[in-house]
C-alpha positions in Angstrom: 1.9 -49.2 -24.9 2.0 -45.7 -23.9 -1.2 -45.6 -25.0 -1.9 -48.2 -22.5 -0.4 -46.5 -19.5 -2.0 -43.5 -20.5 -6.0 -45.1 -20.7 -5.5 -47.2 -17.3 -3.2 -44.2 -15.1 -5.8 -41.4 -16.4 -9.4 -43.1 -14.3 -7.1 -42.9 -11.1 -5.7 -39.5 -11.7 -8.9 -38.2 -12.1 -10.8 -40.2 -8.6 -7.6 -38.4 -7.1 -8.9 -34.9 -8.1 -12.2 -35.9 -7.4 -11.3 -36.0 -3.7 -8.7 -33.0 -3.8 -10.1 -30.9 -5.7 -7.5 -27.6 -6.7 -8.7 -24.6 -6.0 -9.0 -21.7 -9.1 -6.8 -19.0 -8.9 -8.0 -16.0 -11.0 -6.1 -13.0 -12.4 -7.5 -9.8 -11.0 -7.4 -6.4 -12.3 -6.4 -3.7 -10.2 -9.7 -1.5 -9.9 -8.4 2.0 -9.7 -9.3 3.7 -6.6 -12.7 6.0 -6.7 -12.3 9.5 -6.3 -12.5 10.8 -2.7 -10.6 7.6 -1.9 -7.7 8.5 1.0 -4.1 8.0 0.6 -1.4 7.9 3.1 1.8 9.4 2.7 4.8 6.4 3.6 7.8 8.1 2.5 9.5 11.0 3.0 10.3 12.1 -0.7 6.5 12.7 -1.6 5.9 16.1 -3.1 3.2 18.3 -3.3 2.4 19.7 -7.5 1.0 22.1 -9.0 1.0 21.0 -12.1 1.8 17.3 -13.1 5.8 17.3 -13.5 8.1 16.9 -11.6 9.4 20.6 -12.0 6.6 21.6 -10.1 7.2 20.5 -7.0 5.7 23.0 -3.9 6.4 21.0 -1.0 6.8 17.6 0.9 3.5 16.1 1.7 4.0 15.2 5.6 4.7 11.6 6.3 1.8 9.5 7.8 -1.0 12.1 7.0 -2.8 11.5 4.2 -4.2 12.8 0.5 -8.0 12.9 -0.4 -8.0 11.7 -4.0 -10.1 13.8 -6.8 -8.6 11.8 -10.0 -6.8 9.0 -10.6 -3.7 8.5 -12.8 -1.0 6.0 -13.5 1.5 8.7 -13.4 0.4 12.0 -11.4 -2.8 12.0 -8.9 -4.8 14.8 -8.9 -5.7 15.6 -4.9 -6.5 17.3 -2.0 -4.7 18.6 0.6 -5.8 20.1 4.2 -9.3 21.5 5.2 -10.9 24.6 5.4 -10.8 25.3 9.0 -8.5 26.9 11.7 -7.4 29.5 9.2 -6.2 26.3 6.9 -6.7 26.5 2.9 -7.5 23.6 1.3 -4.9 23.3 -2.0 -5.9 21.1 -4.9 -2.9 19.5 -7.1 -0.8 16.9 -7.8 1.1 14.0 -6.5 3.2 11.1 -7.7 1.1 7.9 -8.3 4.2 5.6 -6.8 4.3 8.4 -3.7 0.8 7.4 -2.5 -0.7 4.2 -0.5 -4.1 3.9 -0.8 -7.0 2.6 1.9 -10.2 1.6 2.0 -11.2 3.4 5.1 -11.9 7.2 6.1 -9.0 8.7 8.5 -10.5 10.5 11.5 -7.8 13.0 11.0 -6.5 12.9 7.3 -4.5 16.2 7.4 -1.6 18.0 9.4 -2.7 20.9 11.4 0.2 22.6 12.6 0.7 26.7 13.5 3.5 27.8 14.8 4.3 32.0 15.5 6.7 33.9 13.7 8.4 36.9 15.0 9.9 39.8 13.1 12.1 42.7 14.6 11.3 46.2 13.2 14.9 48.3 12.7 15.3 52.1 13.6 12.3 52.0 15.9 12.2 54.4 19.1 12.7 52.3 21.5 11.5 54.5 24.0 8.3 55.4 22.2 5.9 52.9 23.3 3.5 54.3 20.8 5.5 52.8 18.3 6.0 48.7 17.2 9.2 47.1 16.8 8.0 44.0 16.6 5.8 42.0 14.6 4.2 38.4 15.6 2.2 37.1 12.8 0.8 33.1 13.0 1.3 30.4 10.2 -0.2 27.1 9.0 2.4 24.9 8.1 1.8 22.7 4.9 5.5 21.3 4.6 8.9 21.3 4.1 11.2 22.3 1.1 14.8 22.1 0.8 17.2 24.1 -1.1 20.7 22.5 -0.4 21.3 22.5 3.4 18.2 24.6 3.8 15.2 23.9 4.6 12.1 26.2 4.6 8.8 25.8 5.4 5.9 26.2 3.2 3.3 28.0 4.9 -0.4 29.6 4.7 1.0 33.5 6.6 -2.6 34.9 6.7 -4.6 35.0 3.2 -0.7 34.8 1.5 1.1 31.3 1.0 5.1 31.7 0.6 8.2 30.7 2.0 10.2 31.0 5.3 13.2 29.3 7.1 12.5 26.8 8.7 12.0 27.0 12.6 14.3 25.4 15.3 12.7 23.0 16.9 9.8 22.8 14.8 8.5 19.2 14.9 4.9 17.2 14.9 3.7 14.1 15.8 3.0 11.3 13.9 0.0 10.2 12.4 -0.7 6.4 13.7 -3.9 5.3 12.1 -2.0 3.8 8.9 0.0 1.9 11.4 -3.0 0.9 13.5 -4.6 -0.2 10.6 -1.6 -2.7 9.7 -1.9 -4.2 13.0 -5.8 -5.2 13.0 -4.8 -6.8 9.7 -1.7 -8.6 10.5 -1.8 -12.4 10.1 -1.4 -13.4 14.1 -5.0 -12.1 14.4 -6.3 -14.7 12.1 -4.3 -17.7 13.6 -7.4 -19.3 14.9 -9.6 -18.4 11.8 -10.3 -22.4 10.3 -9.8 -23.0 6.9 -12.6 -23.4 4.4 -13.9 -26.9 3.5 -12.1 -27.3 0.4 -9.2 -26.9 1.6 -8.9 -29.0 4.9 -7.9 -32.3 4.0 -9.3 -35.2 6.6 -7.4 -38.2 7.7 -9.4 -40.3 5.2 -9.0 -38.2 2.3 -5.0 -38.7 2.9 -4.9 -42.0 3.6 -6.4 -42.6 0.2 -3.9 -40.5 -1.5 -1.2 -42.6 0.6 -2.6 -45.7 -1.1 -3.2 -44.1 -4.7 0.0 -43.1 -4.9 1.6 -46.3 -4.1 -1.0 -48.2 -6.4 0.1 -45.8 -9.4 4.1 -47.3 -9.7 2.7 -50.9 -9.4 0.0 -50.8 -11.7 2.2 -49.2 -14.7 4.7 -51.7 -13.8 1.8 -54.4 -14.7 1.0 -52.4 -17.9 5.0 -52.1 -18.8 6.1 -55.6 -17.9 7.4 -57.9 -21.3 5.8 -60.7 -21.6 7.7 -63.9 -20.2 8.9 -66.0 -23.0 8.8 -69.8 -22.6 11.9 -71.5 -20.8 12.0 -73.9 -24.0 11.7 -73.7 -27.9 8.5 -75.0 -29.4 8.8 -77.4 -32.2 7.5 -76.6 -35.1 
């Protein structure tokens, strides 16, 4: 019988998919990014490497700006960070693979260029000798922060020498916005109007049928299921 069921239900199952038909859904492989692919920084724990481990953390990439990718790795990037301009020094390392969100577009302003003066007092200097200095103003290219306890320094480019310095009062930047910009021209509320594709917008006909298909199912293997009526009296043999 289930046999039956199964021959007479499977035609109508089938004229059903015929007029709905499912759409595929295919498995896709992540396609590592290319190299020279971008990659914005999101969070605020993203070190700069020099070598690819963790104990060879340099600095904290800063947040919103981005990395220019040279190789790609599941674990550790290789990259590029800052230009060769404005007294700037590109430096070529590494970054966490989990730090680093990448995107299919070019930023018009990928890196942080930030300078900010630093002063230093010269001791036991004549003071009224104007022949002599006592007191030093040299310029730096910050790069980013690192922290040492409640400390925090800055890592910085102080002429041709990178090193170390405390961190500034006051020493802040602005935020880069064209990750942010970029989420809005993709959000969803711009594509509220966008129609769907053919196969999947359903007319009135389509689901009227379905309506009557599906009600025509439960009577039709009631048919198939039903015993057969016996006779309201014995036959005599």
């Amino acid at each position: 019988m289930k046999k039956i069921l199964f021959s007479a239900v499977l035609p109508l199952l089938l004229f059903v998919h015929s007029f709905f038909p499912t759409a595929t859904l295919k498995a896709k492989a992540e396609t590592p990014p290319a190299s020279g692919a971008y990659a914005c920084i999101l969070t605020d724990a993203a070190f700069f490497y020099t070598a690819a481990e963790e104990t060879y953390g340099l600095f904290l990439l800063p947040k919103t700006y981005y990395v220019k990718l040279l190789e790609y790795r599941q674990d550790f990037c290789k990259i590029e960070y800052q230009a060769e301009s404005g007294g700037a020094q590109k430096l070529i390392g590494y970054a966490k693979t989990q730090d680093l969100t990448f995107v299919d577009y070019i930023p018009a302003r990928p890196y942080l260029y930030y300078t900010f003066e630093v002063r230093y007092k010269i001791e036991n200097v004549p003071q009224g000798n104007s022949a002599f200095l006592n007191e030093l103003v040299i310029t730096c290219v910050y790069y980013g922060d690192y922290k040492v306890g409640s400390q925090t320094y800055c890592y910085v480019l102080r002429g041709e020498e990178f090193g170390y310095i405390p961190k500034p009062t006051g020493l802040s930047f602005e935020e880069n916005t064209e990750y942010a910009d970029y989420l809005k021209s993709k959000s969803p509320t711009a594509s509220e109007d966008t129609p769907l594709p053919p196969e999947q917008a359903n007319s009135p006909a389509q689901i009227a049928i379905l309506i009557t298909l599906c009600l025509l199912v439960p009577v039709l293997a009631a048919l198939i299921l039903k015993p057969p009526r016996r006779p309201p009296y014995e036959e005599e043999i």
